[in-house]
N, C-alpha and C positions, 0 to 999 in steps of 0.2 A: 441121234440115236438115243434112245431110253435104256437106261440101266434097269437090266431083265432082275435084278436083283431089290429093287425099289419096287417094283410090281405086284400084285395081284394075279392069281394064278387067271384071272381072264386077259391080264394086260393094260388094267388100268391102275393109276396110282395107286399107292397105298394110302390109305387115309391119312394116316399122320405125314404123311407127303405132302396135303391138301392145305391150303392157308387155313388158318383158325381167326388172325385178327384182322379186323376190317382197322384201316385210320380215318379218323373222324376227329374235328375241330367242335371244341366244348363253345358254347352261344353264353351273351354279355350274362342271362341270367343262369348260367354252369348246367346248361341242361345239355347230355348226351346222346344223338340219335341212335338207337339200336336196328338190329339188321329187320327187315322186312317180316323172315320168318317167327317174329316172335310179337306174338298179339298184342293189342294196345291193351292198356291196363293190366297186363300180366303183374303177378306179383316177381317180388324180387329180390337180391338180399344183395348187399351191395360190404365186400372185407377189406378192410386195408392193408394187406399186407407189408408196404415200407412208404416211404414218402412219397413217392412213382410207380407203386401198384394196387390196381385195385382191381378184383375178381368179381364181376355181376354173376349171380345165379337165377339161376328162375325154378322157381317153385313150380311144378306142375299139379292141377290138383292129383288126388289121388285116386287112381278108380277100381279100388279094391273094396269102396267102401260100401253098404248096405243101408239103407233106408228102410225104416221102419215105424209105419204108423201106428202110432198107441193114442188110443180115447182120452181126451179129458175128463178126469173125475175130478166133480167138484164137490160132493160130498158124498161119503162115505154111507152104508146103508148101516144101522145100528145094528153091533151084535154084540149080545150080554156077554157068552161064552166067550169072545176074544176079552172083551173088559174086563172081565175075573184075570184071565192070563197076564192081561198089561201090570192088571193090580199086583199079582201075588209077584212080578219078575221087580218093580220099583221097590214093594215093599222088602225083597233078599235082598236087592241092589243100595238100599238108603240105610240097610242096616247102623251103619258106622257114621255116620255122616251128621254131625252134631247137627243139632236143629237152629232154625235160624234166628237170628235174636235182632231184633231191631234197636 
């Protein structure tokens, strides 16, 4: 009989009811097989919590992210008017700035 109290309102376990850890034996070179569901070469973060625990996580990427193609420029078109602007913003900016003496 199942404890209607352990359950899910459809009748099946509750999750945290469900095993979490698999056992598995570490190989001569300390390598640990992880469960099926977790792709090869996933990344992963691996914490030590005390001398006999360690907590793997897995990194998923993340898919919030955006991509976004931007041109390579590889030179710049000449504009007088902005070089006045660069000049006059170094020339306020260097005001104070002892000059440099070899």
């Amino acid at each position: 009989m199942v404890d209607v109290s352990r359950c899910a309102l459809d009748g099946t376990p509750a999750l945290w009811e469900a095993p979490i850890m698999n056992a598995t034996l570490i190989d001569d070179r300390r390598r640990l097989v992880m469960p099926p569901e977790l792709p090869p070469r996933s990344a992963v973060t691996v914490q030590q919590l005390d001398a006999d625990t360690w907590i793997v996580r897995r990194h998923k990427p993340d898919s919030n992210l955006l991509l976004v193609a931007l041109p390579r420029i590889k030179k710049l078109p000449s504009d007088p008017e902005w070089r006045a602007i660069e000049r006059r913003m170094v020339d306020h900016s260097s005001k104070n700035v002892p000059p440099f003496e070899e």
